[in-house]
C-alpha positions in Angstrom: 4.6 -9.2 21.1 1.6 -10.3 23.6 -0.5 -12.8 21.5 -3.4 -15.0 22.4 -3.6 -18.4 21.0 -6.8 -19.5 20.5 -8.4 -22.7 20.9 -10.4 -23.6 18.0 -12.3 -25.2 15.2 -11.9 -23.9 11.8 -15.4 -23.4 10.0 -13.8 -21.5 6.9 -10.2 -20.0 5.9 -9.6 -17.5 2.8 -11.5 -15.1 1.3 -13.9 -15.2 -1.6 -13.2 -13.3 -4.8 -16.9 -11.3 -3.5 -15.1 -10.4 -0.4 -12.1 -9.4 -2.0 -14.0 -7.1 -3.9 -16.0 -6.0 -1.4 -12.7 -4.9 1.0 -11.0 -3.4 -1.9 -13.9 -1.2 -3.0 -14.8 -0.2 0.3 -11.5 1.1 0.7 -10.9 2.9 -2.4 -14.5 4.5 -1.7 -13.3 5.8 1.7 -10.4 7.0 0.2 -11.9 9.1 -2.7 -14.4 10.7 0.5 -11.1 12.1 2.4 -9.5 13.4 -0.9 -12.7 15.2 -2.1 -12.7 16.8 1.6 -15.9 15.1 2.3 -15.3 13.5 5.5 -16.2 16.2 8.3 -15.6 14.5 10.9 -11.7 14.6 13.3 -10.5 15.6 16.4 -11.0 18.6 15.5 -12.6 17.9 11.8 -13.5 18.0 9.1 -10.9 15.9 7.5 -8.7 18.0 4.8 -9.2 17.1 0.9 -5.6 15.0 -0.2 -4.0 15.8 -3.6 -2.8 12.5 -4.3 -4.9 9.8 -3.5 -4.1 6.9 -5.8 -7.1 3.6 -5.7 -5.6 0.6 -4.2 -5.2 -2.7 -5.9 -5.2 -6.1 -4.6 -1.7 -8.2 -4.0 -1.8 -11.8 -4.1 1.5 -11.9 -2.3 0.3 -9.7 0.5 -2.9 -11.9 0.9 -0.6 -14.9 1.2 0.7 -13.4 4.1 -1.9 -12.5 5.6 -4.0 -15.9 5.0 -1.2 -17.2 6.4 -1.3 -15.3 9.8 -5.0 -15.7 10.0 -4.8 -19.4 9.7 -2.7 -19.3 12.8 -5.9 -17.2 14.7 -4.0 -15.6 16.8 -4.7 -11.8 18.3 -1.9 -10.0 17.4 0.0 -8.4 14.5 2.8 -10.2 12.4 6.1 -9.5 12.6 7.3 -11.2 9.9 4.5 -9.5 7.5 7.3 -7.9 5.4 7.7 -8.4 1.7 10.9 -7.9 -0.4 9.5 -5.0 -2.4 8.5 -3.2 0.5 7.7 -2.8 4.5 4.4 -4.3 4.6 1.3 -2.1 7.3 -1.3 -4.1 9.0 -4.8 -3.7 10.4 -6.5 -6.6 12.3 -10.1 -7.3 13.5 -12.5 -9.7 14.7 -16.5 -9.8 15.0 -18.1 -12.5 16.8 -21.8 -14.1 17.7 -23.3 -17.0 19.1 -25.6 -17.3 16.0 -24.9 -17.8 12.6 -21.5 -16.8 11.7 -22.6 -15.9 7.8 -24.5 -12.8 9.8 -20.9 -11.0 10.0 -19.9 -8.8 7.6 -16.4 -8.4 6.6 -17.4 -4.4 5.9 -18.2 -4.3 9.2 -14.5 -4.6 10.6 -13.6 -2.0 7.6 -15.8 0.9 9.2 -14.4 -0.3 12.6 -10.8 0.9 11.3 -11.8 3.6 9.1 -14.2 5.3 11.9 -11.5 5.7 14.0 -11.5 8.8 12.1 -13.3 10.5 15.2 -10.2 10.8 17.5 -8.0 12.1 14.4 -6.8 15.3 14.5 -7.0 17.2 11.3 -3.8 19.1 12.0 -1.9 16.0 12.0 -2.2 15.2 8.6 1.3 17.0 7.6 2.9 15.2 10.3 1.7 11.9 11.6 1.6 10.8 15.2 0.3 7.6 16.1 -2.2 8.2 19.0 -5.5 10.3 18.6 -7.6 12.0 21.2 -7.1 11.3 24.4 -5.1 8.5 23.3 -7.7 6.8 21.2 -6.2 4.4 18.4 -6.1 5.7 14.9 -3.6 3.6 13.0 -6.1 1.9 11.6 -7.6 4.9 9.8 -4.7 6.2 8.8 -3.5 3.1 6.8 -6.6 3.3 5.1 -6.0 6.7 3.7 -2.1 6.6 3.4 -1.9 8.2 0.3 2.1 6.3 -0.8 0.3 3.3 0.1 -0.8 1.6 -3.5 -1.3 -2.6 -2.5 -3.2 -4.5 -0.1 -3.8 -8.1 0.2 -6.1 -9.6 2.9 -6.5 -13.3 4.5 -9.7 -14.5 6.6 -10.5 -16.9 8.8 -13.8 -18.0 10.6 -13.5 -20.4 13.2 -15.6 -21.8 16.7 -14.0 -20.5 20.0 -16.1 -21.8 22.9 -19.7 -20.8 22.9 -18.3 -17.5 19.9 -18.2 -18.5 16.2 -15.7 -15.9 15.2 -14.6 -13.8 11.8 -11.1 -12.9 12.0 -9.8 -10.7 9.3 -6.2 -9.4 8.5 -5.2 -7.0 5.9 -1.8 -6.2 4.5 -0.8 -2.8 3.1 2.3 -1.9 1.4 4.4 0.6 1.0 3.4 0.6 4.7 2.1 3.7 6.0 1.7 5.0 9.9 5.8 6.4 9.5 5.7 9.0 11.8 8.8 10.6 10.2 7.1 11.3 7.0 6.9 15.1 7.5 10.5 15.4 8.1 11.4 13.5 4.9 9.2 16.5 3.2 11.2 18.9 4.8 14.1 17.4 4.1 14.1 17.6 0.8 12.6 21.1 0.6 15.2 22.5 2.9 18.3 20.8 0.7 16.5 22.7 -3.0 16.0 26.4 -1.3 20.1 25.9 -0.4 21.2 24.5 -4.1 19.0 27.7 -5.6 20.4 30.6 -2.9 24.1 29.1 -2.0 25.3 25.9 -3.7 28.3 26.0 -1.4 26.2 25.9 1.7 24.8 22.7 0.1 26.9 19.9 2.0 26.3 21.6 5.7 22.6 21.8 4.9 22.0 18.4 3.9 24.6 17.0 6.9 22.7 19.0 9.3 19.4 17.9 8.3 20.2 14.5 7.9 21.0 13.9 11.6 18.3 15.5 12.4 15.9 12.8 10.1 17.9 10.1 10.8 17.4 10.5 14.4 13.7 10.6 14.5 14.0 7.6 11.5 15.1 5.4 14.4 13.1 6.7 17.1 9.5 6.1 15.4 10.2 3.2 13.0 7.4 1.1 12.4 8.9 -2.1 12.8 10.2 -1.5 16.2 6.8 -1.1 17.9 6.7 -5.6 17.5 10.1 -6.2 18.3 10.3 -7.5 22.4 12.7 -5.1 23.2 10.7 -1.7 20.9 13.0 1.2 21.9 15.7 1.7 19.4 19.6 1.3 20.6 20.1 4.6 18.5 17.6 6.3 20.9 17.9 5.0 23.5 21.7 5.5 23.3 21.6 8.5 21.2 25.6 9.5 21.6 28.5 7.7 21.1 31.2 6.4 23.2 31.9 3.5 25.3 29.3 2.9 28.0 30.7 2.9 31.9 29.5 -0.5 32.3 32.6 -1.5 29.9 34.8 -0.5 32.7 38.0 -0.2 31.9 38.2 0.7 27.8 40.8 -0.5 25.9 39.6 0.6 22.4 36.6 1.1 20.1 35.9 0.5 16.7 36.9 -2.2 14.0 39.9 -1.2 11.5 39.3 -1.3 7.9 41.1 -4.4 7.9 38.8 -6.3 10.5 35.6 -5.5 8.5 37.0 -6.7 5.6 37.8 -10.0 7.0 34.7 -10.2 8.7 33.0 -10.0 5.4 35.2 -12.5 3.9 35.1 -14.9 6.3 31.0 -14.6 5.9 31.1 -15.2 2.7 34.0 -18.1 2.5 31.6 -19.9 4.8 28.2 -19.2 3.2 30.1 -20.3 -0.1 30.8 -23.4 1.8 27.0 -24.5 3.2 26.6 -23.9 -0.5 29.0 -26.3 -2.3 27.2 -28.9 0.2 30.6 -29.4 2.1 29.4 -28.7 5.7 28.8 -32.0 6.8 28.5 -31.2 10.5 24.6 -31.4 12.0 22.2 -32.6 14.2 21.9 -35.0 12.4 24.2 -33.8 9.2 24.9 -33.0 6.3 23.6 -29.5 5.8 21.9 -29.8 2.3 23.6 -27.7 -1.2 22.5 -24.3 -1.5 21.0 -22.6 -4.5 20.6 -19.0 -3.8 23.4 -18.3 -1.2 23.8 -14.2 -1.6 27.4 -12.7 -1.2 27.3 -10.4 1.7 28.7 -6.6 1.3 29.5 -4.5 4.3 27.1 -2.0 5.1 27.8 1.0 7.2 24.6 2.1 8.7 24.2 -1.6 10.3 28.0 -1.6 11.5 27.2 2.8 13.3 24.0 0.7 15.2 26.5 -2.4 15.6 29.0 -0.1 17.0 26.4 1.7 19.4 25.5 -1.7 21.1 28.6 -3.0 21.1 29.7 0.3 23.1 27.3 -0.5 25.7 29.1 -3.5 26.4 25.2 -4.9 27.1 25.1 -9.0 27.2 21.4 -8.4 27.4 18.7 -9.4 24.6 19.1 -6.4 22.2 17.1 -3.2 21.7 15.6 -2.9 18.5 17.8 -2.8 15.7 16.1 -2.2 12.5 16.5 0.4 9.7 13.7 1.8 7.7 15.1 -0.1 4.6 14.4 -3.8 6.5 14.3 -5.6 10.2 17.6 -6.8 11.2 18.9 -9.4 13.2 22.2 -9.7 15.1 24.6 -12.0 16.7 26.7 -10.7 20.1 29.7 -12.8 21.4 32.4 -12.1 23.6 35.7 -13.7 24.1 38.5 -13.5 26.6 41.8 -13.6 27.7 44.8 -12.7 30.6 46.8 -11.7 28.1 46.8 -9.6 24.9 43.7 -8.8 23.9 44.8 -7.9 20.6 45.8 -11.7 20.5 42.0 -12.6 20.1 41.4 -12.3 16.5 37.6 -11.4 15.1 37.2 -14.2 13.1 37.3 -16.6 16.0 34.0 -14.8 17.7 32.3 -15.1 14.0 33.5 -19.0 13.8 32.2 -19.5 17.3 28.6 -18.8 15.8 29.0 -20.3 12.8 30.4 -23.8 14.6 26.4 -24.4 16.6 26.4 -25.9 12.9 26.7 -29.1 14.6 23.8 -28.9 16.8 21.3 -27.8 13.5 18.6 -30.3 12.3 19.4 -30.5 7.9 15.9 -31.0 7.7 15.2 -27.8 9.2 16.9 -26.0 6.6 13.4 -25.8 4.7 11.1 -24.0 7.1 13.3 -22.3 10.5 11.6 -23.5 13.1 13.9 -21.8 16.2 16.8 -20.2 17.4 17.7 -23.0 19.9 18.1 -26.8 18.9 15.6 -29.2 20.3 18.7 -29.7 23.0 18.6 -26.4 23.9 21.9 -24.9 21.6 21.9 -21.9 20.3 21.7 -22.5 16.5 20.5 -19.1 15.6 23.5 -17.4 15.4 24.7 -20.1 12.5 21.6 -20.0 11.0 21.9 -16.2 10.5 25.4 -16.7 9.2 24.0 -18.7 6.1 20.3 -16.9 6.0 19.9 -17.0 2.0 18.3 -13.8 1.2 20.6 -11.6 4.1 23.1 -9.7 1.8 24.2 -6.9 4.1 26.5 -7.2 7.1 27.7 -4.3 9.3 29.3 -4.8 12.6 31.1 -3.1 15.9 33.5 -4.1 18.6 34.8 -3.1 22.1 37.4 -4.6 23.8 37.3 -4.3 27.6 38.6 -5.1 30.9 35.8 -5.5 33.0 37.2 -7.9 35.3 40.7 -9.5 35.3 40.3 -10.7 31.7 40.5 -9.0 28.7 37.4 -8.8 26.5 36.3 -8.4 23.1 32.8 -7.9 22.8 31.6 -8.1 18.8 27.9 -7.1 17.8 27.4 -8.0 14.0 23.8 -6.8 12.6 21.8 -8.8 9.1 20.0 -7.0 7.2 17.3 -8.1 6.0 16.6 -10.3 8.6 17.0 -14.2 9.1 15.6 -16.4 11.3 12.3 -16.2 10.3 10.1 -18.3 11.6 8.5 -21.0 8.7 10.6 -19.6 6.1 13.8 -21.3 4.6 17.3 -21.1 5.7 18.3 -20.9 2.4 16.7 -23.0 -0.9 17.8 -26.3 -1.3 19.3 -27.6 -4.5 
């Protein structure tokens, strides 16, 4: 993500509760226009009337995160916006003026996103793209009047910038909206009821065609993807399976049943150890008890992305990895040998991250602060290991001869995410 960091003076952070109302009305009255049909204006127009337009209501926790990314008054959108309950949308905007700053008005930067409505095409109502006439911007607008979209929350900041007093704004909305796969999910559904009424036994092939069909445009046009440094998704951009000819020389594919299960174990037996407080390995050390240390299940649809990376036999930074249930994060390692390759065990790639332990800062644990130590060690990939809220692993292997040693390339994928920068490790007891 490009990002601008400004230099500045903070006049005012946060919202009043005026303000607050003022953002949540004006959005609710923009709203109720597009559902009673009112809004004439598109690309072509008018605008068609929605059938289900609920009001939105205010989320503390979504302000939270958003005051929290204004305070930081830089250009961009967060990342890191998501929430538990849900993937979190985001509109952004500043005003700015030599004078007084008091003479900007937070409606102001609503109309800005809402009148994007001029570049939106009517017809693309049913099925969402994210660009408008001749490529004009229209996410904003569209967030607005997502109609699943039910919370918002914003944060505000004004500060001095040069000779410019600025008002810089951020609001969260969740569910998030701007999925351009929403159509299909419709369809979906549809298609799999007009099969169960005509032909029941035509039910599985229907809903395994269709499927792939959604699943593949999920990964293509997920929202999270479009912040991640690398935004193409592996699935996409790799869209079949098979070893890549990069690999060279394949030896096999693919992780037995066996493998995964000690993968997961081995996860687990070490998170369980962080937790007891009997890691006393650091930078400097102990690592500090643990009081919500999640036991980690194996999940397919991360190990089938796992797998497709893995397959490429890529040491590069990953594409984007995410599913439309949370961002993910991964850890790649290789290991190899002269001889046997089925000699190198799995385990000793996942104990390989989990031993930068020694290089981690215990009084990091509270707020992650980066994926390298302050020597320059990668202490992500231990981090990850023992994220506390990460409950879901799923992972793929290739083992190669790509030169005169033997390989084995392992790509393990977290869901939901660690490493997230200011928030803790894991809570300390």
């Amino acid at each position: 993500m490009n990002v601008l960091q400004f230099s500045k003076k903070i006049i005012e952070s946060g919202l009043s509760d005026s303000d607050k109302k003022i953002v949540i009305d004006l959005h609710n009255e923009l709203r109720q226009k597009v559902a009673r049909g009112e809004e004439k204006r598109g690309s072509p127009g008018p605008q068609p009337p929605a059938k289900f337009m609920p009001d939105l209501e205010w989320d503390d926790e979504l302000a939270a995160v958003a005051q929290k990314w204004a305070d930081k008054c830089i250009w961009g959108h967060d990342r890191d916006r998501n929430v538990k309950r849900f993937t979190v949308g985001q509109n952004i905007a500043y005003l700015s003026t030599t004078g007084d700053i008091n003479s900007l008005k937070i409606e102001e930067m609503v109309y800005m996103w809402y009148d994007e409505v001029v570049h939106y095409s009517k017809d693309d109502v049913l099925k969402f793209r994210n660009k408008g006439a001749n490529n004009q911007p229209i996410g904003h607008y569209t967030q607005m009047v997502w109609a699943k979209t039910t919370k918002m929350g914003c944060g505000a900041v004004k500060y001095r910038d040069g000779n410019y007093n600025k008002f810089y704004i951020v609001c969260n909305y969740g569910p998030g909206g701007n999925f351009l796969v929403a159509r299909q999910r419709l369809f979906l559904i549809i298609v799999i009821i007009i099969f169960i009424m005509i032909d029941q036994k035509s039910l599985l092939l229907a809903f395994i065609c269709f499927a792939v069909v959604a699943s593949a445009a999920d990964y293509c046009h997920l929202y999270s993807c479009q912040y991640a440094s690398r935004p193409e998704h592996v699935m996409c951009a790799h869209p079949t399976g098979g070893a890549s000819p990069v690999c060279k020389q394949v030896i096999s594919s693919g992780l037995s049943e066996d493998e995964k299960k000690r993968i997961v174990d081995l996860h687990n037996e070490l998170r369980a150890k962080v937790a007891r407080g009997e890691e006393s390995r650091g930078s400097p050390g102990p690592q500090p008890k643990a009081s919500d240390m999640k036991t980690m299940v194996w999940d397919d649809e991360l190990a089938t992305i796992a797998q497709r990376w893995a397959d490429q036999c890529s040491m590069k930074s990953p594409m984007c990895n995410d599913v439309e249930r949370f961002q993910v994060n991964q850890n790649a390692g290789t290991s190899g040998t002269t001889g046997d390759v089925n000699n190198i065990q799995v385990e000793n790639i996942v104990r390989m991250w989990y031993n930068n332990v020694q290089y981690y800062d215990k009084n990091d644990v509270a707020s992650f602060k980066r994926s390298y130590s302050v020597t320059g060690r990668p202490v992500g990939t231990y981090t990850q290991i023992v994220w506390g809220e990460t409950d879901k692993i799923g992972c793929g292997v290739v083992r190669h001869k790509p030169d005169r040693f033997n390989h084995v390339y392992l790509v393990c994928n977290y869901g939901p995410a660690g490493n997230r920068l200011g928030e803790p490790v894991y809570k300390v007891q």
